[in-house]
N, C-alpha and C positions, 0 to 999 in steps of 0.2 A: 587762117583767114580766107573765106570766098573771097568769089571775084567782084562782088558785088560791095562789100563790106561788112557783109554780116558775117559772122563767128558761128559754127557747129554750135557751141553752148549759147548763146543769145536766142538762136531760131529753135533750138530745142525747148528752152524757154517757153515762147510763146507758142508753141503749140501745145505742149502737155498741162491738159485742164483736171482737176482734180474732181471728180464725179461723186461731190456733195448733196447733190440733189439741190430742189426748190429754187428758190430765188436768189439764195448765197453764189449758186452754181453760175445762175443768169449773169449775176452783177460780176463776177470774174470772168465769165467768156465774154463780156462789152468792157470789160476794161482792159482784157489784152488785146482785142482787137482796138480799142482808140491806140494804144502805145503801138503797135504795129504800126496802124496807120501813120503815127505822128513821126516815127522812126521813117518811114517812107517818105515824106516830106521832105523830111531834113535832108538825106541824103539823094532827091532828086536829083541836083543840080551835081551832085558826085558821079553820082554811078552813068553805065549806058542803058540804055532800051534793054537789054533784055532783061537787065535787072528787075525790070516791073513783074516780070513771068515767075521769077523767085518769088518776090514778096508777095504777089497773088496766091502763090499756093497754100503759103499757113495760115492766110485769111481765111482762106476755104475752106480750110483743115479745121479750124477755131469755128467758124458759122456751124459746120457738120455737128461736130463735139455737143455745141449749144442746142443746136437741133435734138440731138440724139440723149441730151442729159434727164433723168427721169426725175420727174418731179414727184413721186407719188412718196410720203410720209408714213411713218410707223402711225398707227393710233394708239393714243396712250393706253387708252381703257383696254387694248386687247392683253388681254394675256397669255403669256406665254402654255405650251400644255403640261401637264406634272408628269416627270419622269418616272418611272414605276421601278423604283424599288428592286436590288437583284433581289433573285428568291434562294432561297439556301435549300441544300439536300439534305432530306431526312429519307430513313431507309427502315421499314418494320418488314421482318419474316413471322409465320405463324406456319408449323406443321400441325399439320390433325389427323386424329385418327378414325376413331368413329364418332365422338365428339364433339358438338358447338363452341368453340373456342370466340372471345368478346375481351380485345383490347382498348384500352384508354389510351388516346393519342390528347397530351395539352401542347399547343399551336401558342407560340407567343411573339410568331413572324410572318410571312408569305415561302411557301416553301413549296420545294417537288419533291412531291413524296410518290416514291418506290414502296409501291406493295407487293409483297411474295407471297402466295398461299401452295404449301406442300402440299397434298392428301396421301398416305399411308393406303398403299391397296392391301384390300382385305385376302379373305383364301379364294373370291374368284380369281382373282388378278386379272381383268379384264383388258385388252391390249388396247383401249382407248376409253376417254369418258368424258362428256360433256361438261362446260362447266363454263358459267357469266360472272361479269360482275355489277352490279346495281351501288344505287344511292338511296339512302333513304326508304329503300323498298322498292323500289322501281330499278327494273332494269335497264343500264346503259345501252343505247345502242351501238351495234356491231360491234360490241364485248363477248357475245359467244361464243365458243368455239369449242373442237373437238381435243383433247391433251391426250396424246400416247404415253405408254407406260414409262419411266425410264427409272430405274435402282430402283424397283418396288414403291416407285412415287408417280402420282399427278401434279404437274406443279402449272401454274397461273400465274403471270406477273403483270404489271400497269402503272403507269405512271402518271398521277393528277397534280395540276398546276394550280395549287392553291393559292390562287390572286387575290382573294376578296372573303368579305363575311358569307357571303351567298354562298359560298362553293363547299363552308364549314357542315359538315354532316354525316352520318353513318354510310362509310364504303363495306361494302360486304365482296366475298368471293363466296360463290355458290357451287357445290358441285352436284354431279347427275343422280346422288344417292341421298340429297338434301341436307350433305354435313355443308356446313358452312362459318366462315369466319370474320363477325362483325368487328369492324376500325372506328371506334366513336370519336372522332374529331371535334373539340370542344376546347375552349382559351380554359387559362388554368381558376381550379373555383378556391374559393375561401374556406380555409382549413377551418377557422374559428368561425362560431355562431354561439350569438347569444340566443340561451333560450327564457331570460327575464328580459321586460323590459326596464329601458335605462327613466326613472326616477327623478322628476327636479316640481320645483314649486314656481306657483304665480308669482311675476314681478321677479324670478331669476335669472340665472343664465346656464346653460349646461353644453358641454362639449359631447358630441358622439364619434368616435373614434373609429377607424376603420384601419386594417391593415392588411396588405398579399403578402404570402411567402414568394422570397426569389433571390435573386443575385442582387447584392449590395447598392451595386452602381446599375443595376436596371432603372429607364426613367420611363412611370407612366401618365399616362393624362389622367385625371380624375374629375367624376360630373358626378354633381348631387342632384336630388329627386327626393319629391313626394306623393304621396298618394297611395294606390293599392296596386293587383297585379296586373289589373288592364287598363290603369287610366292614371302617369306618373307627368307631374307636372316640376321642370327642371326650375331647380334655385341658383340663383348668382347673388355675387357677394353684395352687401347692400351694408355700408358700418350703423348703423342701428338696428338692425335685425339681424344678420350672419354674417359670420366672416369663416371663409372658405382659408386653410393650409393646407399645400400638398405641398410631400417632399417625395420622390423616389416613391418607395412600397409604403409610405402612410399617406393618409389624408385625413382630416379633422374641420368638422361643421362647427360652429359656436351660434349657438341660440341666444338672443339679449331678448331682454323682458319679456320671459313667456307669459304665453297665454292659453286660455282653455283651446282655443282653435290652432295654439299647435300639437297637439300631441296628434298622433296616427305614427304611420309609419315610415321612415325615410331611407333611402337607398343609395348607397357609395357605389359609382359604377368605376371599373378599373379598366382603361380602352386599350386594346393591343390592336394589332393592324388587322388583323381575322376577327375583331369582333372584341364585345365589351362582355365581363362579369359584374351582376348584382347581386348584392349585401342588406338585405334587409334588417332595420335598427327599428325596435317599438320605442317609440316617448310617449312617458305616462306625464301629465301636469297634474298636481293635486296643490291644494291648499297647506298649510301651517299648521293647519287645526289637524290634518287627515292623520298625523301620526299617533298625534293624543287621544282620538278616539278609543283605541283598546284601555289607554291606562282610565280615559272617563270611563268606559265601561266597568271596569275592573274598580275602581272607587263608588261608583254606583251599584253594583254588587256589593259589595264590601260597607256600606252604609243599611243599606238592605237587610243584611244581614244581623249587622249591630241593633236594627228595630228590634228587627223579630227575635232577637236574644231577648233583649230589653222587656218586651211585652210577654214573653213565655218566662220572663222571671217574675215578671209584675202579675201574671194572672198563676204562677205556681205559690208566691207570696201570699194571696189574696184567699187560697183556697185552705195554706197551712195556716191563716187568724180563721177563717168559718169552724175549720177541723179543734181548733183548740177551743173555738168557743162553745162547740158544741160539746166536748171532754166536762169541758167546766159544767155546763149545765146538767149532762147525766152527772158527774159527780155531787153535785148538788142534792139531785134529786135523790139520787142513793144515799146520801146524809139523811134528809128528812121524811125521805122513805123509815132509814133504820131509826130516826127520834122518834116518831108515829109509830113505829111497831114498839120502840123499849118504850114506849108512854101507855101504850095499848096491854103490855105486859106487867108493868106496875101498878096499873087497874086491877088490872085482874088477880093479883097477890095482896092487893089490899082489900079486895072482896072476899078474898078465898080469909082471911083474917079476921074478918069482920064476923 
């Protein structure tokens, strides 16, 4: 107990303000200062004079706090910034010898990747040799340098922080004799490719199917597209027209009541953090009729046919009644040919008689 009447924990009390900001803050430092005040009243008539100098101070103390409490508010709309992702180590060596050696690197993360380039010295064995490395054909700057010999080797090493799709591209190490070792950095591509296109009819529905090879439990985003190779227009799911399923490494488009204006080409894209792969799918629409065309051809042949039998029996018929009528007729004639000669002959033996 002070000498005043106030308690250690009551004055502690009202000085410690809790620094909520804005006007919550305000209405708490006026509300412990009226109780202080009111607490000061009451016990006027208690205490002596200097007790007024205690009670003044955690007035002060409270006014200061209020003074000093910040009023400034979060803004909803801002947003916080995205943390980036750790990156993993990957690590590729390549010795050469005289050689252009050309590794596939598939990226299906953000990673540091350590590149080693050996070179094998030849019979000069030269006791140092220049040697860069470049992207894309361009040389990196202040990647040049001189390499001394060491175990019958040149060696190069560098390490790139693959943050982003941008950064995805051909690393090379270069040396001074122009053997060199290109790293083609590229997300993983689509083992399967259809070389027919997928097949359905007007007023049906057809599914096109896409799938990556990977790890089971890999999850990736997947976007569908159409169009051609410089101008792809992205589809979203719409329940009368497509309906978009991704699971893991499939995804699958469904087309309801096609039409001649869908067929062309359409594109499964499969997103990793270094970048997306495309999957080209051709839809052909045809009509009902389009498959029957061969067998109407083939029965249209086939009647065709039946004429011209018909007609080359009717005109070989036609010529075996002329051929026989004409038989008959020389026969004929050779009949009354041979009556006219034996009548001509019997004349003549009845003259020779006479």
């Amino acid at each position: 107990m002070r000498p005043d009447g106030i308690t250690n924990t009551e004055m502690s009390h009202d000085v410690t303000v809790k620094p909520d900001g804005g006007r919550a803050g305000a209405r708490s430092c006026a509300a412990a200062a009226e109780r202080s005040a009111r607490r000061s009243r009451g016990r006027r008539m208690k205490t002596m004079p200097a007790s007024w100098k205690l009670l003044l101070l955690p007035t002060l103390l409270l006014m200061t706090s209020c003074g000093r409490t910040d009023t400034k508010t979060l803004d909803p709309t801002q947003t916080p910034p995205a943390s980036v992702p750790p990156l993993a180590d990957l690590k590729r060596e390549v010795v050469l010898k005289s050689e252009n050696v050309t590794e596939n690197i598939e990226l299906r993360q953000l990673v540091r990747l350590f590149l080693e380039c050996s070179l094998t010295a030849d019979q000069n064995k030269l006791p140092n040799m220049t040697a860069f490395w470049s992207r894309d054909g361009q040389e990196i700057p202040d990647s040049r340098l001189t390499v001394a010999l060491e175990k019958e080797q040149y060696g190069i090493q560098r390490l790139f922080n693959i943050t982003s799709e941008e950064k995805v591209g051909t690393y090379s190490c270069v040396f001074e004799n122009k053997v060199r070792a290109d790293f083609v950095l590229a997300t993983p591509r689509f083992r399967e490719k259809r070389d027919k296109p997928v097949v359905s009819y007007v007023h049906d529905f057809v599914v096109l199917p896409c799938k990556m090879e990977g790890s089971e439990n890999e999850s990736l985003t997947w976007l569908w597209f159409k169009g051609n190779e410089t101008h792809k227009e992205r589809i979203s799911a719409q329940p009368d027209r497509f309906e978009i399923r991704s699971q893991n490494l499939t995804s699958r488009l469904k087309l309801i009541n096609l039409t001649f204006a869908d067929a062309g080409f359409y594109y499964c894209a499969a997103v990793y953090a270094v970048g997306s792969t495309m999957n080209p799918i051709k839809l052909k629409v045809i009509t009902f009729w389009e498959p029957l065309k061969p067998f109407i051809a083939i029965l249209i042949a086939v009647v065709l046919l039946v004429v011209v039998i018909f007609l080359c029996e009717k005109q070989q018929s036609k010529k075996k009644v002329t051929e026989g009528n004409e038989e008959n007729v020389d026969q004929n004639n050779i009949k009354l040919q041979e009556e006219e000669k034996g009548a001509e002959e019997g004349s003549s033996m009845r003259h020779r008689k006479v």
